[in-house]
C-alpha positions in Angstrom: -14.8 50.8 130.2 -16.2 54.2 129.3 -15.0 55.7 133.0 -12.2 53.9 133.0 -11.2 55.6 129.6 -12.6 58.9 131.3 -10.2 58.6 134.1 -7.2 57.8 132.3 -7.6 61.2 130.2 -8.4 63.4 133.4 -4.9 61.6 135.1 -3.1 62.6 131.9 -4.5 66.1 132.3 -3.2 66.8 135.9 -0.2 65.2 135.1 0.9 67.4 131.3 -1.3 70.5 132.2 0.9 72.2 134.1 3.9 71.6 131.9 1.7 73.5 129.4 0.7 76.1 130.9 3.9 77.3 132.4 5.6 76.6 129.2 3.0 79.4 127.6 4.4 81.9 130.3 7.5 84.7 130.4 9.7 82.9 133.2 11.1 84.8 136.5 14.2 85.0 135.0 13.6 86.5 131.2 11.3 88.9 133.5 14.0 89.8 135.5 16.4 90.2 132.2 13.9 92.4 131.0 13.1 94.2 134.6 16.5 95.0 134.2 17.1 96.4 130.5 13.8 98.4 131.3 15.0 100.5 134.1 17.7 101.5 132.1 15.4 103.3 130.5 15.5 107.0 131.1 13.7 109.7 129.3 14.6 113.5 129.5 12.6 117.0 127.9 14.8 119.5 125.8 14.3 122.7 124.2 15.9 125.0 121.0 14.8 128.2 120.4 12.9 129.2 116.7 11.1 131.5 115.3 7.5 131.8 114.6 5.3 134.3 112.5 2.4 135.7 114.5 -0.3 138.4 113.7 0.6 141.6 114.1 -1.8 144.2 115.9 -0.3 146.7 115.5 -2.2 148.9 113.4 -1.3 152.9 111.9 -3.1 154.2 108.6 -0.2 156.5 107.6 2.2 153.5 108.1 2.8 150.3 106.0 2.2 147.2 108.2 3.3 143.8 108.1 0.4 141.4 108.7 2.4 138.7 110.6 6.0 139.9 112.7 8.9 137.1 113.8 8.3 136.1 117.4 11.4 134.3 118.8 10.1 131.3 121.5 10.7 127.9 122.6 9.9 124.1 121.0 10.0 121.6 123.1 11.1 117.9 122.6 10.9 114.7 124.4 13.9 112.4 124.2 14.2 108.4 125.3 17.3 106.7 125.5 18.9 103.1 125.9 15.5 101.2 124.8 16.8 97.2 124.0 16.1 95.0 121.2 14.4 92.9 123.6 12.0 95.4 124.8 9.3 97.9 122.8 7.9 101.2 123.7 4.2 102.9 123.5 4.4 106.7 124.5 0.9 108.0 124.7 0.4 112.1 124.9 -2.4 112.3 128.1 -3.7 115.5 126.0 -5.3 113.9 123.2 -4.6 109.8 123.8 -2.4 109.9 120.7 0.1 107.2 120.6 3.5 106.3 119.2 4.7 103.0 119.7 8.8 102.6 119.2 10.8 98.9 118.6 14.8 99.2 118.6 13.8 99.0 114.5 12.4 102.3 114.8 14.9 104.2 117.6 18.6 105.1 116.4 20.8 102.4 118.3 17.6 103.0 121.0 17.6 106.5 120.9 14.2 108.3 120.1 13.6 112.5 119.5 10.2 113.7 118.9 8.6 117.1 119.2 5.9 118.0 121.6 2.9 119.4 119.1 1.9 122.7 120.7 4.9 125.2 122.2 1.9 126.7 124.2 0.6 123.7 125.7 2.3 122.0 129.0 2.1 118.1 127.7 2.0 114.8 129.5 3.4 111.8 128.5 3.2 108.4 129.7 5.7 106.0 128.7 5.2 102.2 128.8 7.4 99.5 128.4 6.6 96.2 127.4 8.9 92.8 126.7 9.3 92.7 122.4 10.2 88.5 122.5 9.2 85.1 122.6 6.2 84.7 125.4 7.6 87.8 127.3 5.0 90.9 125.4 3.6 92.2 129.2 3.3 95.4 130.6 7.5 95.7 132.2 7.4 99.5 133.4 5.2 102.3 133.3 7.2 106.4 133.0 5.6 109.7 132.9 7.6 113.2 131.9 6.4 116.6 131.6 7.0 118.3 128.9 6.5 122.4 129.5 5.3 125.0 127.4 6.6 128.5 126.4 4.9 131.3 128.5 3.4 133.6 126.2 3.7 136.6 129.1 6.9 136.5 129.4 7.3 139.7 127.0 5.4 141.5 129.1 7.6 144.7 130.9 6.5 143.2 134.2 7.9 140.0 133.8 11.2 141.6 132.9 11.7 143.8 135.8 9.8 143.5 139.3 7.6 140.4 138.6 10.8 138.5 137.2 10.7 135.9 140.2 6.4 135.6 139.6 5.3 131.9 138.4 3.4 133.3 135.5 6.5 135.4 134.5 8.8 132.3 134.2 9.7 131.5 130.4 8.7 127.5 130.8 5.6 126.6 132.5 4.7 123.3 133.7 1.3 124.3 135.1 -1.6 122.6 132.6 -3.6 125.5 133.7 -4.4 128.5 130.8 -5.3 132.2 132.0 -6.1 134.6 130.2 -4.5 138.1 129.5 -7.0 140.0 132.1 -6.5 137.0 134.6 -2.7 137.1 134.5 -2.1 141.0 134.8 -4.9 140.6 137.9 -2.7 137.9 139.5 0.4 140.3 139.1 -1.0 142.4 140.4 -1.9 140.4 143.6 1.6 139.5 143.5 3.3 142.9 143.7 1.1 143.5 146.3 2.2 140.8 148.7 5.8 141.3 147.9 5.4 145.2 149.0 3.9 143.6 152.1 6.7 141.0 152.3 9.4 143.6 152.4 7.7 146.0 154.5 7.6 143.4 157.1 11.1 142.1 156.9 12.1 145.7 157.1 10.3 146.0 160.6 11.5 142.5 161.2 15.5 143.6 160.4 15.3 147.2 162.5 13.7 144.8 165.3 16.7 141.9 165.0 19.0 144.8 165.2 17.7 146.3 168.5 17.5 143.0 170.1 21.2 142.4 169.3 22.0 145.5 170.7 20.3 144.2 173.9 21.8 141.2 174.1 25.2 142.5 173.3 24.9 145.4 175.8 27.8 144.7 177.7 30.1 144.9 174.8 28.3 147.7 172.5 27.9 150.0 175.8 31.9 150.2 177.3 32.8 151.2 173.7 30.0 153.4 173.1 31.1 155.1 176.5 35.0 155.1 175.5 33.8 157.0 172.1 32.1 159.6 174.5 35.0 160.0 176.3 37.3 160.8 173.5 35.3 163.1 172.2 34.4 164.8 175.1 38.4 164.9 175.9 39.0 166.6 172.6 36.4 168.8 172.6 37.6 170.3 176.1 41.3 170.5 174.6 39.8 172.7 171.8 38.1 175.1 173.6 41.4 175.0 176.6 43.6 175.8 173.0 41.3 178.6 172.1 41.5 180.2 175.4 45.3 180.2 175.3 
């Protein structure tokens, strides 16, 4: 009687079980809904320019000196659009692990602004989405955006005149790599070099095209180099027959 009872349960089992367990699942097609509201997701970086007080080291005894001086630069900002009521956000900075989680509660009509924390530090964001209803909470689509950070060197005389196209002279980094002041004028430096050797070598390089089109064009440059000659030579023999007369 006792197996008998035992079998009974375990054919109910097989038969309800997986009825249960597909009922305690996100279906294909609310995944798909959501696959769908997700990649309509897009996230963007913009800037404004402020200003900031920074030391000033400047220093003169005979002159009255501000301590701190206005220093105009760039704040960056990370902005999300179109997130769905159906669907929820966590946005975690890779710099420090800090993260903000969004629902459509939180966004304005799914829109969402917030600033980056340091001007002078490149930061990485990824974004994840995740279904916000019923049994559909997983992991939907994973973003990442850069945000870049203000180059302090960009002040520099340098940077505003012949190492203006140099990657440490651009106003917006995206590099997560820091250098000092000694390190950056060194890597100028280097820079200015190769360019002089850059130019000196597509000088050679353009006197060396030019000849070679002369040689290839020979038949063209050479009849009307020689019809040239000829005039001249005609009117320089008139001149002197003139003077004669």
């Amino acid at each position: 009687m006792k197996i008998l009872k035992g079998l009974t349960i375990l054919l109910i089992s097989l038969i309800f079980t997986p009825g249960i367990i597909n009922a305690q699942t996100c279906s294909n097609e609310d995944r798909n809904r959501l696959n769908r509201l997700a990649n309509n997701i897009r996230a963007e970086v913009s800037f404004y320019t402020g200003i900031i007080q920074v030391p000033n080291y400047f220093t003169d005894e005979e002159i009255i000196i501000e301590p701190y001086i206005n220093r105009e630069i760039d704040f960056f900002s990370i902005e999300i659009f179109n997130l769905s009521p159906e669907l929820r956000m966590e946005v975690i900075n890779n710099n420090d692990n800090e993260a903000k989680n969004f629902a459509y509660n939180d966004t304005s009509n799914g829109n969402v602004t917030f600033q980056t924390p340091d001007p002078f530090k490149t930061t990485r964001y990824t974004i994840n989405v995740f279904g916000n209803e019923g049994l559909c909470q997983d992991l939907i689509r994973t973003m990442e955006i850069i945000a870049p950070r203000f180059n302090a060197f960009i002040e520099y005389p340098v940077c505003q005149n012949e190492g203006r196209d140099f990657l440490w002279c651009q106003r917006h980094l995206t590099t997560e790599r820091e250098i000092d002041v000694l390190e950056f004028f060194d890597r100028v430096d280097k820079y200015l070099e190769e360019q002089e050797d850059v130019e000196e070598i597509e000088e050679k390089t353009s006197i060396l095209s030019f000849l070679l089109d002369l040689l290839r064009y020979w038949y063209i440059f050479v009849p009307i180099l020689l019809v040239i000659s000829g005039i001249i030579v005609i009117i320089v023999i008139q001149r002197r027959r003139s003077r004669l007369v």
